[in-house]
N, C-alpha and C positions, 0 to 999 in steps of 0.2 A: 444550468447547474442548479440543483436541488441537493439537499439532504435527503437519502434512499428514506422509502417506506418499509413498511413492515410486508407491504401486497408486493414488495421489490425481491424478495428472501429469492426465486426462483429463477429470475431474470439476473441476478447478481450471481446467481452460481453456476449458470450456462455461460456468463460473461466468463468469468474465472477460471471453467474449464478451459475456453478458447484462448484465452489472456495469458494464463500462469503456465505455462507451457513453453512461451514465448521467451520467458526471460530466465529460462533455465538452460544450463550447459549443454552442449551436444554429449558430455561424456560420464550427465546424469541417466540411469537408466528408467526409459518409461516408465517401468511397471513400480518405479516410485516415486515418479510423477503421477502416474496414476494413483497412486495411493492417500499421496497428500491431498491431491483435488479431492478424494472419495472420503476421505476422514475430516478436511478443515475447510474445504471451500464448496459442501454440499449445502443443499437448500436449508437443511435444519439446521447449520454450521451456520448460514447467515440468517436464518429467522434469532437465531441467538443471540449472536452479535449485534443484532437490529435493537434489541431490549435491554442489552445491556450498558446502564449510564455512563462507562469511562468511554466508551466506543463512538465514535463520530462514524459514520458513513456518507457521504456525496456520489450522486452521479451525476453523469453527462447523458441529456437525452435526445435524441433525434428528434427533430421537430415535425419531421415531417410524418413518421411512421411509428413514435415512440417507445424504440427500441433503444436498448442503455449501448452507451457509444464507451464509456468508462466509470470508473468509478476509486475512491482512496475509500482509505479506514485506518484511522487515529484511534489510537489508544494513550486515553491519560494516565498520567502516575505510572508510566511507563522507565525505567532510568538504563540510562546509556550502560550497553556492558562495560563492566568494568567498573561502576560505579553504583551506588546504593540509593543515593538521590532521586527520589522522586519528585517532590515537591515540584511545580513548575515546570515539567520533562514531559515531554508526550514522543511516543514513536508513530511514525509516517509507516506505519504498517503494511499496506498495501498502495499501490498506482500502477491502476492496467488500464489501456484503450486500446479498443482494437485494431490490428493491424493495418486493417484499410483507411483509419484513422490518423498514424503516424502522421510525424512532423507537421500536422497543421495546428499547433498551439493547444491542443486540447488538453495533456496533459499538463500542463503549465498553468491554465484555467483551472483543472482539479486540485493542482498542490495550491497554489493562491486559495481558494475558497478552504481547504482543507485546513491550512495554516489560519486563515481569520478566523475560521471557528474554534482553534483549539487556543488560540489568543483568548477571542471573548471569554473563554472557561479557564483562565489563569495561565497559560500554558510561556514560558519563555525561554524555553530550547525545543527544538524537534529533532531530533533524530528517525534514521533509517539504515537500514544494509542493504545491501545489494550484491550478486556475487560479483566474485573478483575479477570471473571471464567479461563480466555483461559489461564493457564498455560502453555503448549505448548508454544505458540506465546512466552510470558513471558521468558521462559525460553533462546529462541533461540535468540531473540533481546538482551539478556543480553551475551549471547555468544558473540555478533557483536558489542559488547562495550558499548550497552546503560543504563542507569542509571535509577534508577525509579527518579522523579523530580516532582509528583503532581498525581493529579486527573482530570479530566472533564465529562463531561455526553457531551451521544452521542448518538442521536435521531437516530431508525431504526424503517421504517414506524411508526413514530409516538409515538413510545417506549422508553421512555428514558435509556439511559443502561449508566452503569458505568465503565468508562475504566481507568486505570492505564496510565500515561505520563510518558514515558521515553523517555531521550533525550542523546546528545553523539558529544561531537566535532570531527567536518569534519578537515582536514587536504588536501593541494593541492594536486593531482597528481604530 
């Protein structure tokens, strides 16, 4: 587990292709799944993200062949919908590992390191959504202490989709 680089921007958005796919509805239509990937999770979409100070990124690297196995992205001064609060709010933006990766604690490793870092930078609430079908997700964010706390809709290519708010106080390192 590392903080992504900047020479990460390309390998973070071949991940993201293969990743963000996965945790979207059967009765979202590709072509805006595709769209999203092509507009927010392309290489220039993360060399962006990489620079910009409210944005934490982490990955998970293979040891052996170092290839990114997963990766989060925090966003500070983020505030839960529904609410105007930023101060001290960060959202759990993204957590993808790949498939072949599932249930061996990896992702559980990225939200932990995820979380102490947006700690050490003030942070003591994190939120995140996740859609309403993905159970999975659901399930495993509630393992890592989050709460359900709302609803919001969340445009993919242009799709409104309904996602579940769980949120969870951060604590310092």
């Amino acid at each position: 587990m590392r903080p992504a680089r900047a020479d990460d921007a390309a390998a973070l958005a071949a991940l993201a292709a293969a990743t963000f796919p996965l945790a979207c509805p059967p009765t979202l239509a590709a072509e805006s799944v595709a769209e999203f990937v092509a507009t927010q999770l392309d290489e220039a979409s993360f060399a962006r993200y990489l620079t910009e100070p409210r944005r934490l990124l982490h990955v998970a690297v293979d040891e052996q062949d170092g290839a990114l196995l997963g990766y989060t992205m925090v966003v500070l001064g983020s505030a839960v919908p529904g609410s105007e609060e930023v101060d001290g709010v960060a959202e759990l933006s993204k957590c993808y590992v790949r498939a072949d990766v599932h249930g061996g604690g990896l992702a559980g490793r990225l939200v932990a390191a995820a979380t102490s870092a947006a700690a050490a930078r003030g942070t003591s609430t994190m939120w995140l959504g996740t859609n309403v079908g993905n159970r999975r997700a659901r399930r495993f964010y509630e393992r890592c202490g989050f709460v359900v706390v709302g609803r919001r809709t969340f445009v993919v290519g242009g799709d409104p989709q309904d996602d579940v708010v769980l949120s969870t106080p951060v604590t310092a390192p």
